[in-house]
TISE-661609 format. One record per atom (N, C-alpha, C): residue in three letters; x, y, z. Coordinates in steps of 0.001 Angstrom, whole numbers, plus 500000, padded with zeros to 6 digits. Layout:
AlaXYZ...
END
This chain:
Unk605542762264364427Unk604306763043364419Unk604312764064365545Unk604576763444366590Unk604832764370368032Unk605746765837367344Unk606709765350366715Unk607916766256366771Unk607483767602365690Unk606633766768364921Unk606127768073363983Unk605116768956364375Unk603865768591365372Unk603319768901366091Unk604158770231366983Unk605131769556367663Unk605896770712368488Unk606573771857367841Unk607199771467366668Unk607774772479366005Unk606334773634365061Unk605130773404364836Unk603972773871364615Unk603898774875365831Unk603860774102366681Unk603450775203367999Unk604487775879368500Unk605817775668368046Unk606695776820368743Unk606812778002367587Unk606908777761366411Unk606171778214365020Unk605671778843365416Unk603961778536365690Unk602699779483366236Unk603102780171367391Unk603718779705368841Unk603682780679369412Unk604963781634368836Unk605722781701368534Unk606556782768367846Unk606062783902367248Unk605371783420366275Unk604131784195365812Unk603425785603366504Unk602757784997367502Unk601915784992368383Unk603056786449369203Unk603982785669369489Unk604734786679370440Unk605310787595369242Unk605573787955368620Unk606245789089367487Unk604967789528367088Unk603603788967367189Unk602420790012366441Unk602685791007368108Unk602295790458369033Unk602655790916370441Unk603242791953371130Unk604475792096370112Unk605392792573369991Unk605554793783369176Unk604416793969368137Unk604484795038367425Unk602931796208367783Unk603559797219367453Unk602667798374368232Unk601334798497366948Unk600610798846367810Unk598826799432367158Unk599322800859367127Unk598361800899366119Unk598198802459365991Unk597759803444367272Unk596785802252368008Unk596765803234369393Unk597939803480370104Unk598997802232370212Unk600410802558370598Unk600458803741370352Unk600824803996368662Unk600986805443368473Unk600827806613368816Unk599295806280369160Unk599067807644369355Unk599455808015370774Unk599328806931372031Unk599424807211373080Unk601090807823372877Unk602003807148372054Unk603568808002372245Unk603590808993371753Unk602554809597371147Unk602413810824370590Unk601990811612371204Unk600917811474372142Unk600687812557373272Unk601664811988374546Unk602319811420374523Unk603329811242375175Unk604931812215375233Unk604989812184373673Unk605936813104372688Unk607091811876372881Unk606962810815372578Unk607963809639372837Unk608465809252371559Unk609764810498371193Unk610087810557369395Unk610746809008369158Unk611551808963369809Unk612754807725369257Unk611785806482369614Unk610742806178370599Unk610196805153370438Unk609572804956369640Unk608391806307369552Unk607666806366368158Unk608132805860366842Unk609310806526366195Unk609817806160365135Unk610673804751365181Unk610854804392366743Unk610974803122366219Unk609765801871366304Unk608477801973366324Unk607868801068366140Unk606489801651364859Unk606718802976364484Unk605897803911363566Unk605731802402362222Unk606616802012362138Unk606857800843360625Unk605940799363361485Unk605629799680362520Unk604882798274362660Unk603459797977362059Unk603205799334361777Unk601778799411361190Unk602030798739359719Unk601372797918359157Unk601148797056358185Unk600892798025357015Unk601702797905355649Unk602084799136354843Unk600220799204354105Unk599558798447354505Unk598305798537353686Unk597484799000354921Unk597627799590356005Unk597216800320356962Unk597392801901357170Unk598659801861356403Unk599320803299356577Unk598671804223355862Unk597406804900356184Unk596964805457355506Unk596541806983356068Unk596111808204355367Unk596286809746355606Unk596476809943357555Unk595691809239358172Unk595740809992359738Unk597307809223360080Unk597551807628359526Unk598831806953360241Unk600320808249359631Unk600289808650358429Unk601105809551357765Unk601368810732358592Unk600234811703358594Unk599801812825359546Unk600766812698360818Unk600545812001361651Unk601059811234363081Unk602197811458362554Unk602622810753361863Unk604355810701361551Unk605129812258361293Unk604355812569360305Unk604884814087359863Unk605151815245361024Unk603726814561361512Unk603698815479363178Unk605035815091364283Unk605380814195364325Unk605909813688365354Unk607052813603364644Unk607668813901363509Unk609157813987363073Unk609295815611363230Unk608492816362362703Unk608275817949362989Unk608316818406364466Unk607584817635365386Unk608251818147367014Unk609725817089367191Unk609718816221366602Unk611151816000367280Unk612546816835367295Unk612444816981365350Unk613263818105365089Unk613238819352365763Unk612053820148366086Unk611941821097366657Unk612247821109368382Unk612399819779368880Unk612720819567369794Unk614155819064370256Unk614754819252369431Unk616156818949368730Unk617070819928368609Unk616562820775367738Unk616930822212367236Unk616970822910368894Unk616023822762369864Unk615987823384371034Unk617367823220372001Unk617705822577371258Unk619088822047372534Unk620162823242372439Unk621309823463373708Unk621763824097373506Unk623421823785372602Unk623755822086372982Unk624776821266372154Unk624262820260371788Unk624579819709370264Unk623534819164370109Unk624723817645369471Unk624323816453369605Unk624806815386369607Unk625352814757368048Unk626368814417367493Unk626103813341366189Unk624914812565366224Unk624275811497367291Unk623639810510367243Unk622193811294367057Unk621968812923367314Unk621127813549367061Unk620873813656365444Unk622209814508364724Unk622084814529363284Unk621847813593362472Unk622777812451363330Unk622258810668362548Unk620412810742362682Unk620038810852363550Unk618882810953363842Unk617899811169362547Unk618333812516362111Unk617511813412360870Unk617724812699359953Unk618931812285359738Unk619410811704358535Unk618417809730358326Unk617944809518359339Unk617540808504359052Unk615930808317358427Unk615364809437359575Unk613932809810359495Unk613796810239357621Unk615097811157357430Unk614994811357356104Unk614582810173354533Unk614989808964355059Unk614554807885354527Unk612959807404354535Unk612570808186355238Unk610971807777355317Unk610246808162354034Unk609586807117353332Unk608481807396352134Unk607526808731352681Unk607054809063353900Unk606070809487354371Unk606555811103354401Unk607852811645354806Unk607944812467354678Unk609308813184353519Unk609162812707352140Unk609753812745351509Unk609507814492350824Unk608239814430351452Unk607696815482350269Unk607101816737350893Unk607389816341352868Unk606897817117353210Unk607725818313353696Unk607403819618353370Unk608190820991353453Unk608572821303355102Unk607517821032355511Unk608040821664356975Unk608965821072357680Unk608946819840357482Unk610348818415357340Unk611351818905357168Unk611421819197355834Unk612853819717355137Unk613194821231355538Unk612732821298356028Unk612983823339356525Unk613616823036357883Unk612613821820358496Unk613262821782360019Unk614548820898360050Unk615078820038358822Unk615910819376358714Unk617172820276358313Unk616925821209357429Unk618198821792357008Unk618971822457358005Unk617369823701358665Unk617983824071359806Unk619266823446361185Unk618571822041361443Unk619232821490362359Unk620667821225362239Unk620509820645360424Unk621844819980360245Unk622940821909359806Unk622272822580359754Unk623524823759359508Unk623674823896360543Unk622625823798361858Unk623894823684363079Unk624181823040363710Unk623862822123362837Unk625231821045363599Unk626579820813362870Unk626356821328361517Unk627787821696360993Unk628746822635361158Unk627938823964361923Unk628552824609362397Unk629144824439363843Unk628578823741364814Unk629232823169365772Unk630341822307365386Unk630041821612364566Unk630891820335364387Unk632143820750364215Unk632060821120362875Unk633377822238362508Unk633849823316363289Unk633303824251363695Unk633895824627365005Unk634783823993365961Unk634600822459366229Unk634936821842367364Unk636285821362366835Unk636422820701365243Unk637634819852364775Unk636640820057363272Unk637724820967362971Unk637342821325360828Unk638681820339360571Unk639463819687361266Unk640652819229360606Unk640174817806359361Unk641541817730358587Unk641211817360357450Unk640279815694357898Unk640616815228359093Unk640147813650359251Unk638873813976360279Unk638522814998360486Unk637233815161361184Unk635850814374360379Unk635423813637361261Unk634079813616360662Unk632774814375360668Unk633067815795360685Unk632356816408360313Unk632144816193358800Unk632964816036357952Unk633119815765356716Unk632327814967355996Unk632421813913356659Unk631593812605356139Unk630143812907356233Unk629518813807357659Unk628364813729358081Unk628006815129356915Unk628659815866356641Unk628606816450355292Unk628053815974354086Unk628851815247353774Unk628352814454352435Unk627672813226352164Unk627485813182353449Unk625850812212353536Unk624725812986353707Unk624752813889353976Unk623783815018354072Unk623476815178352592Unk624654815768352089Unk624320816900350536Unk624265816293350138Unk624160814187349600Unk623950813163348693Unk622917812707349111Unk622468812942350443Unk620671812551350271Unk619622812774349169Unk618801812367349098Unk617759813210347697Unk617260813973348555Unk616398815105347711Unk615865815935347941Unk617125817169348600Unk617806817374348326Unk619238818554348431Unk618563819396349065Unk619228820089349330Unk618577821805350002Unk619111822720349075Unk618915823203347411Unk618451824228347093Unk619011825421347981Unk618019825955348858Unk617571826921349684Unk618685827040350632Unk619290826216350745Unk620469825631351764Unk621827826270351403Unk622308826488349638Unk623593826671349592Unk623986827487349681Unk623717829060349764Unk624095830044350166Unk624764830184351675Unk624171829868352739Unk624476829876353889Unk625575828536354213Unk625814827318353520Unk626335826719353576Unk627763826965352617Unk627665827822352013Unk628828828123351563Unk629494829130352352Unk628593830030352791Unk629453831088354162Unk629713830407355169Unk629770829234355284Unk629987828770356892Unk631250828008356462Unk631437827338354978Unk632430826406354633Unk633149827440354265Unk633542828178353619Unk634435829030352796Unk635869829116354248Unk635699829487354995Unk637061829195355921Unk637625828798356505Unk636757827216356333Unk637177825878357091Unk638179825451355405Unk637269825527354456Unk638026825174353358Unk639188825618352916Unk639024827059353008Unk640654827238353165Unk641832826963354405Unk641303826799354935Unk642565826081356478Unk642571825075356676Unk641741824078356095Unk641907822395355897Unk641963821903354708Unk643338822166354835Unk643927821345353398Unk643986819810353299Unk643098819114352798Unk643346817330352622Unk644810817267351776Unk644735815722352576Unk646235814998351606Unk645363814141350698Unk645361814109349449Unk644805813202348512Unk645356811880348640Unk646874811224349611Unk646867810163349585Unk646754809688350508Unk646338810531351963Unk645674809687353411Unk644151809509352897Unk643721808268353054Unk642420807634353167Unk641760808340354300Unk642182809116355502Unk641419809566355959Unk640746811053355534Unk641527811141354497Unk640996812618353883Unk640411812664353430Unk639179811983352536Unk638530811152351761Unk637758811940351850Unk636303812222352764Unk635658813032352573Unk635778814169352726Unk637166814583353387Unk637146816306353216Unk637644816699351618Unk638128815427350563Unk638577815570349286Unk637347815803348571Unk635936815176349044Unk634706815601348024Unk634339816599348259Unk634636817705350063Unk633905818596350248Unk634457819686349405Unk634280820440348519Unk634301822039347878Unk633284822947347388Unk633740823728347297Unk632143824800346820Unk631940824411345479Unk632412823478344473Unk631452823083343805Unk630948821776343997Unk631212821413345028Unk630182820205345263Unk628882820963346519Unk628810821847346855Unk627652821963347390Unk627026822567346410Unk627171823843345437Unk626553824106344245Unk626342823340343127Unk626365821815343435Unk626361820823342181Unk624872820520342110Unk623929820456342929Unk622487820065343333Unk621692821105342213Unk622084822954342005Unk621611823738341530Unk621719823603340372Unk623007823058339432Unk623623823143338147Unk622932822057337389Unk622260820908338020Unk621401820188337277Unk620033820058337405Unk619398821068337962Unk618072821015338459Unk617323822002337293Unk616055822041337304Unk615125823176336722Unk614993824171337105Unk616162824700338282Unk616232826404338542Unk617790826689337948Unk618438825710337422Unk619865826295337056Unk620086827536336151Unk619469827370335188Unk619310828591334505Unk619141829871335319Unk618256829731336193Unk618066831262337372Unk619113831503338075Unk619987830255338810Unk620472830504339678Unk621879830886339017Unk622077830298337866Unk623827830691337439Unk623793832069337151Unk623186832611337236Unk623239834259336560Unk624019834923337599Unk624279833873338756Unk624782834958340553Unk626380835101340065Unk626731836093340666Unk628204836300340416Unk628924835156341133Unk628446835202342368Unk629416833954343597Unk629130832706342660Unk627974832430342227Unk628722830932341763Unk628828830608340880Unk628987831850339764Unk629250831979338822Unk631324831820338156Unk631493832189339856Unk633098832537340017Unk633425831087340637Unk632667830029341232Unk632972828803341441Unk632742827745340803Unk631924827883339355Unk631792827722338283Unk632747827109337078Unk633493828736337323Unk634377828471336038Unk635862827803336721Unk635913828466338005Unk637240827867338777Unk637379826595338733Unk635965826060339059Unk635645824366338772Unk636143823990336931Unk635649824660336107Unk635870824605334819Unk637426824823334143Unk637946825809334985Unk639148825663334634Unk640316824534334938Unk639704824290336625Unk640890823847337304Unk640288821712336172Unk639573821481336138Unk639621820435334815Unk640092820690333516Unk640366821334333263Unk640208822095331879Unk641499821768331707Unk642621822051332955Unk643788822008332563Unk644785821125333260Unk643427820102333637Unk643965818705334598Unk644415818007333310Unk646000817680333977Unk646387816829332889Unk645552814990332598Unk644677815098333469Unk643552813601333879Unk642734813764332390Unk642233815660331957Unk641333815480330920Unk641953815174329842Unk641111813756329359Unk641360814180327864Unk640153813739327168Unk639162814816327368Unk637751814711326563Unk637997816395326221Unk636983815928325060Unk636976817764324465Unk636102818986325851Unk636038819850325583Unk635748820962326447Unk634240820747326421Unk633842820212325394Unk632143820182325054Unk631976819481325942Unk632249817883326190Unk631986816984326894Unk632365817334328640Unk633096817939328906Unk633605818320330348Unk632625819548331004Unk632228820377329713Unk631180821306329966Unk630096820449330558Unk629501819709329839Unk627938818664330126Unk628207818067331543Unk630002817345332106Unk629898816961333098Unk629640817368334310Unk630353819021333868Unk629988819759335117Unk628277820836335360Unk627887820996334240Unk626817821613334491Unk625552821259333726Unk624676822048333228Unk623415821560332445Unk624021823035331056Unk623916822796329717Unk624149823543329121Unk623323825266328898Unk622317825357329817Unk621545826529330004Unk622330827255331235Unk622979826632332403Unk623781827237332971Unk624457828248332413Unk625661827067331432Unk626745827589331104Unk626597829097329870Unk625290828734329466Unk625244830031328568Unk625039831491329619Unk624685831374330010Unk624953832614331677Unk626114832883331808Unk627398832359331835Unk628582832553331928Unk629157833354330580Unk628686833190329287Unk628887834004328160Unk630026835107328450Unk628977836345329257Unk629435837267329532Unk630845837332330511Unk630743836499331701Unk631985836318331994Unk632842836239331375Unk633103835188330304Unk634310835003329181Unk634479836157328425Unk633705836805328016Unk633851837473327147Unk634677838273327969Unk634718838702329168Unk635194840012330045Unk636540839630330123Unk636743838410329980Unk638464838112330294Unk639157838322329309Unk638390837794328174Unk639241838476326968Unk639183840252326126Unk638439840600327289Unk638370842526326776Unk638950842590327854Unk639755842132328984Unk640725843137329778Unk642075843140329002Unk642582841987328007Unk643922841999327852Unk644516840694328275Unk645584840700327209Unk646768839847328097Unk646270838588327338Unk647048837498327856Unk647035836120327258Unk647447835318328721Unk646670834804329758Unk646679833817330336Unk645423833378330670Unk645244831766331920Unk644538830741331314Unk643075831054331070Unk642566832344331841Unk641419832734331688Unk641305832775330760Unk642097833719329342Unk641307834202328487Unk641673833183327421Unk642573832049327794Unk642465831031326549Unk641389829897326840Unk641366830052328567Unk640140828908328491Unk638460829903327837Unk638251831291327888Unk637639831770327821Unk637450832024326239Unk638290831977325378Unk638392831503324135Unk637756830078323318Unk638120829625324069Unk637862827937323621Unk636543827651324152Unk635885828421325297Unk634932828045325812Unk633701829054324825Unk633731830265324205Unk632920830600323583Unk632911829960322487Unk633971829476322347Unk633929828965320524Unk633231827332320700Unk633723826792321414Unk632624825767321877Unk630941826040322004Unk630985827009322801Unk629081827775322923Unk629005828066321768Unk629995828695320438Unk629100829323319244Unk628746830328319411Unk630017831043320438Unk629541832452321023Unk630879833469320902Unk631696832946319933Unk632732833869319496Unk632880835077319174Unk632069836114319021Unk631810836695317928Unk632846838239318101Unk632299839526316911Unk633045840449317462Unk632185841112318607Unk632871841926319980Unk634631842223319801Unk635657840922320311Unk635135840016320986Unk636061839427321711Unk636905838587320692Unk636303838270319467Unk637246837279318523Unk638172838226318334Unk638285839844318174Unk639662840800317845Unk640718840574319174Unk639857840716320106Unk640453841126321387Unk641540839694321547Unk640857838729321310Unk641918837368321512Unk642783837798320287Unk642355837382319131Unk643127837519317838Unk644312838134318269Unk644145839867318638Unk645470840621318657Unk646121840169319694Unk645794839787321149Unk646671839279322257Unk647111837769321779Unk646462837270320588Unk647592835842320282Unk648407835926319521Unk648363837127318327Unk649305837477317474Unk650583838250317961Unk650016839146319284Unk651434839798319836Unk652113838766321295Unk651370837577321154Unk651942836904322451Unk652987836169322033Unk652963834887321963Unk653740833959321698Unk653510832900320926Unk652704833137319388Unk651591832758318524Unk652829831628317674Unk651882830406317561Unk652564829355316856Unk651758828854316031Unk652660828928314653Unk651708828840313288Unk650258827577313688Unk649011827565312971Unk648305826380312979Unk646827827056313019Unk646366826297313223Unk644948827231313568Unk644607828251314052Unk645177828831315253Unk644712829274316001Unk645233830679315363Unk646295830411315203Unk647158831542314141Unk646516832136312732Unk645822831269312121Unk645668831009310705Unk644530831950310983Unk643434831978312399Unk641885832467312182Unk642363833782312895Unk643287834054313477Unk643618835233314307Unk644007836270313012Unk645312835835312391Unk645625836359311110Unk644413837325310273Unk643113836082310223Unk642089836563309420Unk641283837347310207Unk640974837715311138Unk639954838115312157Unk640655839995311857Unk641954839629312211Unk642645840889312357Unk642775841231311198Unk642866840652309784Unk642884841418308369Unk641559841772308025Unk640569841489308960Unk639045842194308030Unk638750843114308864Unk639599843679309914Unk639659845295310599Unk640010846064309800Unk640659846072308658Unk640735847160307778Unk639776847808306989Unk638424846681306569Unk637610847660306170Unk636368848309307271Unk636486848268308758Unk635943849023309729Unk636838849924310393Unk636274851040310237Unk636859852043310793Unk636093852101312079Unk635015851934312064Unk634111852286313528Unk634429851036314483Unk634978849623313311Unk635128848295314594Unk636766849022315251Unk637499849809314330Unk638705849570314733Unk638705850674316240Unk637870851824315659Unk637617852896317012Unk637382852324318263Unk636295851508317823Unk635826850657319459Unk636580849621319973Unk636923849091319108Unk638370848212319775Unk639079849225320496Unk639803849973320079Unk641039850815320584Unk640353851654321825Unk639062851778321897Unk638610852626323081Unk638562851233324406Unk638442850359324166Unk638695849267325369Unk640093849079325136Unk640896848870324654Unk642283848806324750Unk643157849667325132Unk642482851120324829Unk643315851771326125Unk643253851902327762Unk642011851018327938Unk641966850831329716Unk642981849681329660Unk643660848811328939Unk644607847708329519Unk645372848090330162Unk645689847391331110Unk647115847855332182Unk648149847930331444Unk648555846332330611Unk649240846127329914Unk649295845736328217Unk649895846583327410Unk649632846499325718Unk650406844792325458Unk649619844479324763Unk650458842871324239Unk651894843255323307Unk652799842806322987Unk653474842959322298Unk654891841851322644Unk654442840777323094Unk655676840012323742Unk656444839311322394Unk655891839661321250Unk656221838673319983Unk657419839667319833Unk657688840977320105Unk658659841546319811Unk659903840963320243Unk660229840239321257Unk661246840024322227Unk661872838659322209Unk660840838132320709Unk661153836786320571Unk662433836623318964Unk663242835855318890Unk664362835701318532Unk663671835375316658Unk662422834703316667Unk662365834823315065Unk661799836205314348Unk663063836694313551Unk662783837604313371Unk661565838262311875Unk661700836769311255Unk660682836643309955Unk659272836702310408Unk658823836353311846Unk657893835666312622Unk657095837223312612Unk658151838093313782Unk658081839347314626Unk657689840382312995Unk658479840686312070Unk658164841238311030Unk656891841245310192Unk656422839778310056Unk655401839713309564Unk653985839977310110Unk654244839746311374Unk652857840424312694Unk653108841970312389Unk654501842366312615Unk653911844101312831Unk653483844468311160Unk653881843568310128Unk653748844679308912Unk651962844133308867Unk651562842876309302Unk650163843107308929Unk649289843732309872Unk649339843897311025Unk648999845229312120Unk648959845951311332Unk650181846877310950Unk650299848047310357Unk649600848701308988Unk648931847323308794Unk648427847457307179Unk646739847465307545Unk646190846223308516Unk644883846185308856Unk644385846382310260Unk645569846939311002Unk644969847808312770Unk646030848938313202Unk646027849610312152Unk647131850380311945Unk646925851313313479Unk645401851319314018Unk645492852285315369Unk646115851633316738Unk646363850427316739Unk647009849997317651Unk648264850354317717Unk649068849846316166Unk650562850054316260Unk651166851458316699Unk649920852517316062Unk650493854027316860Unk650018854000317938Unk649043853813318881Unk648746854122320188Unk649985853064320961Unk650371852005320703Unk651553851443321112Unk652752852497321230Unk653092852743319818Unk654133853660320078Unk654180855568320422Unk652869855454320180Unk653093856721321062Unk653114856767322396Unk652679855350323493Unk652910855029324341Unk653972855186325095Unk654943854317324088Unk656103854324324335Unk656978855986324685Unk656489856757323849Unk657339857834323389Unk656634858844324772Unk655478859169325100Unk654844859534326062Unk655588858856327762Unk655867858060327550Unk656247856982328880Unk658246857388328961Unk658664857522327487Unk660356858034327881Unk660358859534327699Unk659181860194327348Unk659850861726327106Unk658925862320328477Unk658186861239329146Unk657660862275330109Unk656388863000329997Unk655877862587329133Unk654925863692328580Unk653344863084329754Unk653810862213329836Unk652559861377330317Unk652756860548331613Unk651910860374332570Unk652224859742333772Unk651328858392333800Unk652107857153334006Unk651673856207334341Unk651503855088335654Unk651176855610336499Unk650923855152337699Unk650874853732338353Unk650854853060337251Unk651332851176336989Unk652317851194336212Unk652984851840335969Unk654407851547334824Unk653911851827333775Unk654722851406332175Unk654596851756331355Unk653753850644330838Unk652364851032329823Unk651529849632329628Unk652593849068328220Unk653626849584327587Unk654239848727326485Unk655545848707327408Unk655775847266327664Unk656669846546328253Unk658004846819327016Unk657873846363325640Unk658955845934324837Unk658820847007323785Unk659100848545324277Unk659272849542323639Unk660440849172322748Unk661661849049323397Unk663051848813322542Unk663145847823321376Unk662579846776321614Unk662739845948320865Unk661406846090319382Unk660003846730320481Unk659117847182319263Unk659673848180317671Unk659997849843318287Unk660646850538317356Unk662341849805316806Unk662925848834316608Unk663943848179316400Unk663338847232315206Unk662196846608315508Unk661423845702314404Unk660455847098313351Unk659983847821314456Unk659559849278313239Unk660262849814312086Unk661220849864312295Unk662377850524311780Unk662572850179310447Unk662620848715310552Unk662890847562309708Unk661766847758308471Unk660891848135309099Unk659481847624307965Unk659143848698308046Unk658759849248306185Unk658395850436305484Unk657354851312306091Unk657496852243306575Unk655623853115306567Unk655487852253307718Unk655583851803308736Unk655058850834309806Unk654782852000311027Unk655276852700311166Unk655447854017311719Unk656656855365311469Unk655914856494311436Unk656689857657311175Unk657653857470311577Unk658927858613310358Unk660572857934310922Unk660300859016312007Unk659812860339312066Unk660420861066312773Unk659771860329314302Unk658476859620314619Unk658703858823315807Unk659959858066316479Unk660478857670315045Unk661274856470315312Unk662323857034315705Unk662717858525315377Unk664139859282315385Unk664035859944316967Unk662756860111317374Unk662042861247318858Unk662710860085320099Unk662308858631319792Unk662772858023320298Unk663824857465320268Unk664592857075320041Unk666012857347319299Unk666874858053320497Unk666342859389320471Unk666912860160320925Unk666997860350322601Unk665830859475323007Unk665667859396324342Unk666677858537325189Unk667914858409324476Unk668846857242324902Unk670191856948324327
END
């Protein structure tokens, strides 16, 4: 009986000493006109959560707002400082409040800019204190612009090793992981329209696109990386890769990526069509719709004009199918050119003939690479071009 008695009262006084032990709201306030941040916030939670009500909140908001601001005042400013923000950031109380998050972003961009300044190397923990930052809730939005000018040349001079464990968080830091907060939010649509991250975007899009890791369709890799109102903003980008010319990964990922959107249409379905038929085109689909795209240019004369008026800014004319060894392959591309885009095959070869007789100056070289081998497959096939072209050149050699 004694013994239960005693253990009651060491019980009670325990009690007794931990109520004792925890601060009143007058505490509070006295550390508040005190300006006593780190004590404050560490006994701010003693107040009983059914106490915490508009003036106990207020106090807090106030007194995380001068700390930061009293923080920000320093002239070097500490990790155990930024840990600091980062903890307060956990508070229910100021989750929502703006002047919080304005004075928080501020602090932590400079302390990333110190940090990094001091050691950007790949095992710095600046890194880590990075991406505990940008995985907090509530992101900074407002934040990534300036945080991408401060990273852009640490990122290029700190190259991680993907198989040191200490590289770990400089492997999550890239410019599309600080623009990842925007791409799923209710301003994405506004914000993808910017050229800058519009160009870190697709780099992100490509450099998966052609990770040998994917193997989900383009639809599904699209959704992972962005919100699908983004990606329709980018439209126009794609389309631009395939009206400069040429056949690399831009304009095949830029291919596959409109035809995925349902955004194929003319001019850019010609513009691919003819750079896959004169590239290095292998029978199957891709062949089969190019074929057709390019045989219903024969009954537009006005589509075929406007094609050919962007095709003469190319640096370089497609025509690499000439140089390739099947010769049933090479024949059958130029005779259906010649039949349904008959203005290409002459602006090609008058190219050519302009570029060996001199007539014309080209200041990047000649834009038809495979003159010789082009009029050699001409030759061959009826009416494909005038003999006396074929004879002008001829003669140049």
């Amino acid at each position: 009986m004694k013994f239960i008695f005693l253990i009651t009262a060491l019980l009670t006084s325990s009690a007794s000493l931990l109520a004792d032990s925890s601060y009143t709201l007058k505490d509070l306030e006295a550390l508040e006109r005190e300006k006593s941040y780190s004590e404050f916030f560490k006994h701010a939670s003693d107040i009983r959560p059914s106490e915490r009500n508009d003036y106990w909140k207020e106090m807090v908001a106030n007194m995380a707002e001068g700390y930061l601001k009293s923080l920000k005042s320093k002239l070097i400013l500490k990790r155990e400082d930024f840990k600091a923000t980062q903890e307060l950031a956990l508070w229910p109380a100021l989750a929502e409040n703006e002047f919080f998050k304005i004075h928080r972003a501020d602090l932590s961009l400079k302390w990333f800019e110190q940090c990094l300044n001091d050691d950007a190397s790949p095992e710095s923990p600046c890194w880590s204190d990075l991406t505990d930052f940008w995985q907090t809730p509530k992101a900074f939005v407002d934040l990534v612009p300036k945080l991408l000018r401060l990273l852009k040349p640490y990122l290029q001079s700190s190259l991680p090793d993907p198989l040191n464990p200490k590289h770990r968080a400089r492997m999550v830091v890239s410019e599309y992981f600080i623009i990842s907060p925007i791409l799923f939010s209710e301003i994405a649509e506004l914000q993808c329209q910017k050229p800058e991250l519009q160009e870190i975007l697709w780099t992100k899009l490509k450099t998966e696109w052609m990770s040998e890791l994917n193997t989900h369709g383009l639809n599904k890799l699209l959704n992972s990386i962005a919100l699908k109102d983004c990606w329709k903003k980018l439209i126009p980008k794609a389309q631009s890769y395939l009206a400069r010319g040429g056949m690399n990964d831009d304009t095949n990922l830029g291919h596959e990526f409109l035809r995925t959107l349902d955004a194929l249409n003319s001019p850019t379905l010609e513009f691919y069509s003819l750079n896959y038929l004169l590239g290095y085109p292998v029978k199957g689909e891709a062949f089969n719709k190019s074929w057709v795209a390019i045989q219903k240019l024969s009954k537009s004369v006005a589509k075929r004009e406007a094609l050919m008026q962007q095709i003469k800014s190319w640096e370089r004319l497609p025509g690499d199918v000439f140089t390739q060894n099947d010769e049933t392959k090479k024949r059958a591309i130029l005779r259906h050119l010649s039949l349904n885009f008959p203005d290409y095959i002459d602006y090609y070869a008058h190219t050519c003939l302009n570029f060996y007789t001199g007539n014309k100056s080209y200041p990047q070289g000649n834009p038809a690479l495979h003159c010789k081998e082009f009029f050699a497959t001409a030759k061959i096939i009826e009416n494909a071009i005038p003999a006396s072209m074929i004879q002008k050149f001829e003669e140049q050699f």
